[in-house]
C-alpha positions in Angstrom: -20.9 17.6 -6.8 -19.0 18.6 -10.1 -16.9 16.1 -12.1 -13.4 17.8 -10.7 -14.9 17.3 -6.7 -16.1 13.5 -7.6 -12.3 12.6 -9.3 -10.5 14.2 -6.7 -12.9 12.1 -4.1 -12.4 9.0 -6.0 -8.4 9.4 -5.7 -8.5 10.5 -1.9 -11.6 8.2 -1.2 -8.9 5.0 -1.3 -5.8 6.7 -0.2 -7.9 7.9 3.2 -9.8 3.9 3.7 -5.8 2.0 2.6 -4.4 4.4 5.9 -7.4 3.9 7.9 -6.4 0.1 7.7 -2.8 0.3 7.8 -2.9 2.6 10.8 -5.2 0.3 12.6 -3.1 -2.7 12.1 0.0 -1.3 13.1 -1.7 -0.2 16.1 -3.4 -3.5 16.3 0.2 -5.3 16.1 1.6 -2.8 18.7 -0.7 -3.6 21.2 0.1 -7.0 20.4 3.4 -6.8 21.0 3.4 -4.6 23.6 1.2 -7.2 25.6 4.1 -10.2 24.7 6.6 -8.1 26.0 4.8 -7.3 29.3 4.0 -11.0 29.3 7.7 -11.6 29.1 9.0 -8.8 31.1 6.4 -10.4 34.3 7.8 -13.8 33.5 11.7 -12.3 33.8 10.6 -10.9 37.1 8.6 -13.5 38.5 11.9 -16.1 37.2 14.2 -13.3 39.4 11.6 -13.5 42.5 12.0 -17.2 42.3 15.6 -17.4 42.2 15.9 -14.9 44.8 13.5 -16.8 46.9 15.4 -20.1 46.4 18.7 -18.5 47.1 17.0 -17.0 50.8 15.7 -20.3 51.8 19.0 -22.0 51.0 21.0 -19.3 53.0 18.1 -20.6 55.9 19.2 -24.1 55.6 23.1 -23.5 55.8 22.6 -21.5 59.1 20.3 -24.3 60.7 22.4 -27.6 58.9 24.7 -27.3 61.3 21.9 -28.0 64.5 20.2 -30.9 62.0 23.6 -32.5 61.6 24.6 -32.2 65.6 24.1 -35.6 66.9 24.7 -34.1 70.5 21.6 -32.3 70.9 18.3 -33.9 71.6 15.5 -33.2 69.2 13.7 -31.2 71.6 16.8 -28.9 72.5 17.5 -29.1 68.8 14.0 -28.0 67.5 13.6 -25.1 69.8 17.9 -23.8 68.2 16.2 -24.0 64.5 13.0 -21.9 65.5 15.3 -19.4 67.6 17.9 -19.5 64.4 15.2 -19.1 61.9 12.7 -16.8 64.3 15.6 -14.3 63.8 16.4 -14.2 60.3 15.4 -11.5 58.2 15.8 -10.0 54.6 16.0 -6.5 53.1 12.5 -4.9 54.7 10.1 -7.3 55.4 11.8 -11.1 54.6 10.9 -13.6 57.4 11.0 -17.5 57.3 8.4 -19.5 58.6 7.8 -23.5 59.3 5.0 -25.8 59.5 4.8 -29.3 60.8 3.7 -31.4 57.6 0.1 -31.4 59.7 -0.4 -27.8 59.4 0.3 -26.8 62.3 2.4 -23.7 62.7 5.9 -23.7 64.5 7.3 -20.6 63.2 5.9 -17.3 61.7 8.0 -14.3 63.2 5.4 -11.5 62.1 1.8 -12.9 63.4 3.3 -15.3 66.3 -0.8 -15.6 67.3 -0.1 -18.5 64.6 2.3 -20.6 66.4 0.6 -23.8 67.7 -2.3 -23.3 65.8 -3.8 -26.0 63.1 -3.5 -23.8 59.9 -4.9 -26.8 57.4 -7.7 -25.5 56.6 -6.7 -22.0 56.3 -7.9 -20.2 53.4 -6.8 -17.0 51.8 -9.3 -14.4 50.3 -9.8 -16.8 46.9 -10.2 -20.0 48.3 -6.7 -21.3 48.0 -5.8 -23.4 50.5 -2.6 -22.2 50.7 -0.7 -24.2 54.1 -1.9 -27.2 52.3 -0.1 -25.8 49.3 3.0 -25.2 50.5 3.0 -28.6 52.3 2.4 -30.4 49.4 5.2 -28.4 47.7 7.7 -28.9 50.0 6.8 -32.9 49.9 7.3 -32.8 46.2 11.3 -32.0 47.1 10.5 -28.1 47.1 8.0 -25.9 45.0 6.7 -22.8 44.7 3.2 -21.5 45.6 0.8 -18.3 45.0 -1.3 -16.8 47.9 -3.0 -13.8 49.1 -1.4 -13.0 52.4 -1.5 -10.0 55.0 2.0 -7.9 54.3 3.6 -5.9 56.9 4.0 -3.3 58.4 0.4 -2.2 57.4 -0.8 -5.7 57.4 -2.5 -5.1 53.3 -3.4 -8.4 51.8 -1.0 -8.6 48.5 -0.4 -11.4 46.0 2.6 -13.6 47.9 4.8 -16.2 46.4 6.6 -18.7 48.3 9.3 -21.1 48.4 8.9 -24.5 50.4 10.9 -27.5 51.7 10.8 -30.3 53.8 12.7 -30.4 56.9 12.8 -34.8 57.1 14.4 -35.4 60.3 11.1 -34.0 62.1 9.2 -34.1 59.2 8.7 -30.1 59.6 7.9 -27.9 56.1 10.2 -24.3 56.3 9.9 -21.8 53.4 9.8 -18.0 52.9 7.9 -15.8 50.4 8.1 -12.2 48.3 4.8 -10.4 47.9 4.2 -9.3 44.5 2.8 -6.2 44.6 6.5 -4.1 43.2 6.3 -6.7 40.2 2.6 -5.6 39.7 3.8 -1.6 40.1 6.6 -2.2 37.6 4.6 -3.7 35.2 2.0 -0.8 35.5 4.9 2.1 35.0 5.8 -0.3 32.4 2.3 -0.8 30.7 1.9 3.2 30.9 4.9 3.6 29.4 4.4 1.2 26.2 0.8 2.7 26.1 2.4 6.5 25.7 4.6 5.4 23.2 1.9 3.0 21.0 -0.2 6.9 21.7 2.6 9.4 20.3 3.4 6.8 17.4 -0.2 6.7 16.8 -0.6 10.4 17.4 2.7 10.6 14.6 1.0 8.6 11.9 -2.2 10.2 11.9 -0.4 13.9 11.8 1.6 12.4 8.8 -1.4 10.7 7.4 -3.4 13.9 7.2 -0.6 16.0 5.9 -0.7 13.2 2.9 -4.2 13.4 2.2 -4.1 17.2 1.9 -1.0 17.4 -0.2 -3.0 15.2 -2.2 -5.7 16.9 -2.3 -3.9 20.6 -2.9 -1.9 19.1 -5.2 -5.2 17.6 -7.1 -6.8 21.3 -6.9 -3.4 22.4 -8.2 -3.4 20.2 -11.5 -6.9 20.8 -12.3 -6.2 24.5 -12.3 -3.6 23.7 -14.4 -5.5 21.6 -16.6 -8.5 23.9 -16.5 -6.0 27.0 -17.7 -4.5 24.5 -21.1 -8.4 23.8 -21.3 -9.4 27.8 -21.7 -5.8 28.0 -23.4 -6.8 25.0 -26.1 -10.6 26.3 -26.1 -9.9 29.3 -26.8 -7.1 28.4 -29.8 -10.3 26.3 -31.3 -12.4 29.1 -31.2 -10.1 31.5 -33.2 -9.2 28.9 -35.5 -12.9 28.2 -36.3 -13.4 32.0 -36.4 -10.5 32.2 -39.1 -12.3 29.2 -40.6 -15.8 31.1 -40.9 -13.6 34.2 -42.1 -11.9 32.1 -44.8 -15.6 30.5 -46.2 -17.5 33.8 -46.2 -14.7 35.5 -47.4 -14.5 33.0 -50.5 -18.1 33.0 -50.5 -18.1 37.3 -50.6 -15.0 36.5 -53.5 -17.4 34.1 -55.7 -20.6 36.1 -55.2 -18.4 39.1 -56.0 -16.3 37.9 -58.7 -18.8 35.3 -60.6 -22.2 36.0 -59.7 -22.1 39.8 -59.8 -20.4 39.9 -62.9 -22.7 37.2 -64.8 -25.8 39.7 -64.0 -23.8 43.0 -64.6 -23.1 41.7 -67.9 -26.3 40.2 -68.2 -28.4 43.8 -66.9 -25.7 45.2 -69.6 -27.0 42.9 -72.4 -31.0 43.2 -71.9 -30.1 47.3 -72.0 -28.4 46.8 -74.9 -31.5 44.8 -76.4 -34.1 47.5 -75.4 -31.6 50.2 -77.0 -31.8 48.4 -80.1 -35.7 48.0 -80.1 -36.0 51.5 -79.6 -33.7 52.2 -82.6 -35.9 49.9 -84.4 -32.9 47.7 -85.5 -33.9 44.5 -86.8 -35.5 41.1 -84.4 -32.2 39.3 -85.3 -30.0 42.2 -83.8 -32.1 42.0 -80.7 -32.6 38.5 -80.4 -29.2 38.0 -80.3 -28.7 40.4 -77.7 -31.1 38.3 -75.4 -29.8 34.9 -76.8 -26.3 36.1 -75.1 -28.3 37.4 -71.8 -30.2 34.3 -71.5 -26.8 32.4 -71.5 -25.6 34.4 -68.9 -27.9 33.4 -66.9 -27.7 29.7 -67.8 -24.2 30.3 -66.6 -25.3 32.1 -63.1 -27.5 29.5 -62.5 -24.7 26.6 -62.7 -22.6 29.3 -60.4 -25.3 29.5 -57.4 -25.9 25.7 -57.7 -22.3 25.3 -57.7 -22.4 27.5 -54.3 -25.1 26.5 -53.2 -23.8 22.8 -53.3 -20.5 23.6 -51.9 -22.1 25.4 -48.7 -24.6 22.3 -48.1 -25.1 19.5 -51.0 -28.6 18.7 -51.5 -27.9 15.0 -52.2 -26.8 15.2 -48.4 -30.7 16.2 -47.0 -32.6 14.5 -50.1 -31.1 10.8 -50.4 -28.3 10.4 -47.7 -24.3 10.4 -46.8 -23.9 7.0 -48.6 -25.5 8.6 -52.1 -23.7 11.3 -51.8 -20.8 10.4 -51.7 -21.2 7.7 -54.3 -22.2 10.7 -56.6 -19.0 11.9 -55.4 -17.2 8.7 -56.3 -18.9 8.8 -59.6 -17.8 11.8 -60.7 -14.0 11.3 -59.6 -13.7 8.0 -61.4 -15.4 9.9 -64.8 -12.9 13.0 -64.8 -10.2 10.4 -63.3 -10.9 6.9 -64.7 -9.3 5.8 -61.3 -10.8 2.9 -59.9 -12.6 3.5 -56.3 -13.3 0.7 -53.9 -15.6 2.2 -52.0 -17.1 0.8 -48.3 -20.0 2.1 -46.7 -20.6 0.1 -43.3 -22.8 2.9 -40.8 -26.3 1.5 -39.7 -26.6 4.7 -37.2 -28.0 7.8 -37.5 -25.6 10.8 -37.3 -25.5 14.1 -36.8 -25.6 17.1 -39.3 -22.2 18.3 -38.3 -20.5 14.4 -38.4 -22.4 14.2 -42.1 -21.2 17.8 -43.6 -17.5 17.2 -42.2 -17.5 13.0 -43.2 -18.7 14.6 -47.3 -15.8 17.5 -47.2 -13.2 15.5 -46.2 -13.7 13.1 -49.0 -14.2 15.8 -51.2 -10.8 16.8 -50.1 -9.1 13.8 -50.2 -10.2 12.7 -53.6 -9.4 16.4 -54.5 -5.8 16.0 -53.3 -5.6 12.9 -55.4 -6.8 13.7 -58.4 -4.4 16.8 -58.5 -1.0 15.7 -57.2 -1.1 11.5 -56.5 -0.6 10.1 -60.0 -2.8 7.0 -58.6 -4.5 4.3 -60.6 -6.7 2.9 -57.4 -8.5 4.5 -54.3 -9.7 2.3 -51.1 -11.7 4.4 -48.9 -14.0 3.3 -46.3 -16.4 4.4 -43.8 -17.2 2.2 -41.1 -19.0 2.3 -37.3 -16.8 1.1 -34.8 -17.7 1.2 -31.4 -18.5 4.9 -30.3 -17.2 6.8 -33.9 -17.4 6.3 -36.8 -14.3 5.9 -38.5 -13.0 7.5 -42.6 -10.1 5.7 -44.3 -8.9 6.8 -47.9 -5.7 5.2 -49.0 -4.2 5.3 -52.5 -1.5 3.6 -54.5 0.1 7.0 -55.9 3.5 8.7 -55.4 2.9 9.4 -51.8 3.6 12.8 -50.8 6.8 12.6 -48.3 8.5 10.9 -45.2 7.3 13.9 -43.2 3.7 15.0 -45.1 2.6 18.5 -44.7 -1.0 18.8 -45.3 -2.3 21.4 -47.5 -4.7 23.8 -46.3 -7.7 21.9 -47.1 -6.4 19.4 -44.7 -5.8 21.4 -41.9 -8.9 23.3 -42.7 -10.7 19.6 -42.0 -8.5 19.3 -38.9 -9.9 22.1 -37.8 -13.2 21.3 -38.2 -12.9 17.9 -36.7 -11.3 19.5 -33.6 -14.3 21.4 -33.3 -16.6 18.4 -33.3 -14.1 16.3 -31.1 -12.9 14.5 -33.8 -9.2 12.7 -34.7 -7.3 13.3 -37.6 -4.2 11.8 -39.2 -2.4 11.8 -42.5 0.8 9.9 -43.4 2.2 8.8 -46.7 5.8 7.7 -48.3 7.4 8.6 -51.5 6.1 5.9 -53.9 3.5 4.3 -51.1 0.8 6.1 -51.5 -0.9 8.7 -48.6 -3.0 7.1 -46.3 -5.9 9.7 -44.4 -7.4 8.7 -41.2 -10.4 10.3 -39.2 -12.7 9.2 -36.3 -16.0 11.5 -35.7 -18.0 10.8 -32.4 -21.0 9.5 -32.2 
């Protein structure tokens, strides 16, 4: 996996996990939510079945208060008006009203009237509940409510049942009613399915907008690093012409020198030791000729000092013999003899460096001392070269005229810019009129 795939990972990597999260808590709170409000929805209904059950049984009592409160009846005449009364009331499909002596002994039950006389105390529904002795105890309790399984007509299926139960004190009877509960449980499904669609599509939404973020981000990721990856063949490509005009500048000084000094020392000195053997064939005198070769001979004293002088400029010896630090202390030396400007000089590198690192560190403080000496009017030079942390870092600073508020460096600067661009380096320059120049540069390690 290249470097471009792994960043692009890394910034996707997190954005992908933080969604994952977020979308499976806001679909864990959902569901959440969604099971409160079925919770409160079944209680609403449930509190409406219980209201409408209680309003039902009271309608039962006002039709049979008048026979309770008729003291001309007997109770026997009486009793068999309130089963007749409450035998024949009914309620939108399948309401009915039923009573129970407090025994548990069934009087009234309008849709299985195989019940009535029958001992129903022990009666069970499909769970266990005992649910006449329920409702008894309910209706004892001044009226209550009690869950049951029970058989539901007109197909006789056993449903969830809740009833409503009172006592009946003159005989001492229990009467109540109930309202199965199977439309609550059918309205809480359509209403379950419902909230379970809508938790899906808003799911469904996030995850549609959650993928069309992570491949924005990723197109728009491929999109800078083309970007970048044009400036970087743009800005490579700038170096490498600029270090092309670089090696175009040095050889063509170097062709200029060899052309201009060196040539010309051994024309003239070929022309001299001619000269001399014209002479000795002449048979002009040893003093003629000797000078002749005296003059040759100083030529190439002086051709000699030229190809040293090349030769020292294209790689200084001091550099592969005895070091950076010696070198440029020769340097240093020679400055302060031509100069008599005092140099505080620092050397703090423990680390080996490379050949390149060496060669630029010695020509930009031939260049900087150069710049000095020529155009600073300084009396004192501070220049140190240190290791900090991964580079090694130049500083020259000196107490001349400065240069400007805005410094243009000469070519020899940019020259050195150049060169430290090539090697990844930094380099700065800034100076004010009548502070001095300061020259900054950080080479990699």
């Amino acid at each position: 996996m290249g470097l471009k795939s792994k960043i692009i990972l890394l910034a996707v990597a997190p954005l992908i996990l933080a969604t994952a999260i977020i979308i499976y808590l806001s679909l864990q709170s959902a569901q959440d939510l969604a099971a409160e409000e079925l919770a409160i929805y079944e209680y609403n209904l449930v509190n409406a079945k219980e209201k409408a059950l209680k309003n039902h049984v009271n309608i039962a009592l006002s039709a049979i208060t008048p026979v309770l409160e008729n003291d001309q009846m007997d109770d026997v005449t009486a009793q068999e008006e309130v089963k007749r009364i409450l035998s024949d009331l009914r309620y939108e499909d399948d309401g009915y009203f039923f009573v129970y002596e407090m025994s548990g002994v069934n009087l009234v039950h309008p849709t299985q009237p195989d019940f009535v006389g029958k001992d129903l105390w022990a009666f069970q529904d499909r769970s266990g509940n005992y649910l006449i002795q329920g409702l008894i105890n309910a209706a004892q309790a001044g009226g209550g409510f009690h869950r049951y399984v029970w058989e539901k007509p007109p197909l006789m299926r056993l449903e969830d049942k809740l009833s409503y139960a009172i006592a009946i004190d003159r005989w001492n009877w229990m009467m109540g009613t109930g309202l199965y509960l199977d439309d609550i449980y059918d309205e809480l499904a359509k209403t379950e399915a419902t909230m379970n669609r809508n938790i899906q599509g808003s799911f469904f939404v996030v995850i549609v907008v959650a993928v069309i973020t992570v491949l924005l981000v990723i197109l728009l990721g491929v999109v800078i690093n083309l970007h970048e990856h044009k400036l970087a063949d743009t800005r490579l490509n700038a170096v490498a012409q600029r270090f092309m005009r670089l090696q175009v500048n040095e050889r063509r000084g170097f062709s200029r020198e060899l052309h201009d000094g060196i040539n010309q020392s051994l024309v003239s000195c070929k022309f001299r030791i001619e000269l001399a053997g014209n002479k000795l064939r002449r048979n002009d005198s040893h003093e003629i000729v000797q000078e002749e070769l005296l003059k040759a001979s100083d030529l190439i004293s002086q051709t000699i000092n030229e190809v040293r002088q090349i030769s020292h400029n294209l790689r200084p010896t001091l550099l592969d013999d005895l070091g950076l630090d010696t070198a440029i202390r020769s340097l240093i030396d020679q400055f302060s003899e031509r100069t008599e400007i005092d140099v505080d000089y620092h050397f703090e590198v423990t680390r080996e460096m490379s050949d390149e690192v060496e060669i630029s560190i010695y020509r930009l403080t031939q260049e900087a001392l150069t710049n000095i000496e020529k155009h600073a009017e300084a009396s004192f030079v501070r220049l140190v070269i240190r290791q900090k942390s991964q580079k090694i870092e130049f500083e020259c600073r000196d107490n001349g005229k400065g240069i400007s508020d805005n410094p243009e460096p000469g070519i020899g600067f940019i020259n050195m810019r150049e060169r430290l661009e090539l090697i990844g380096g930094d380099f700065h320059i800034a100076s004010q009129k009548g502070q001095g120049a300061w020259v900054y540069a950080a080479f990699p390690v």
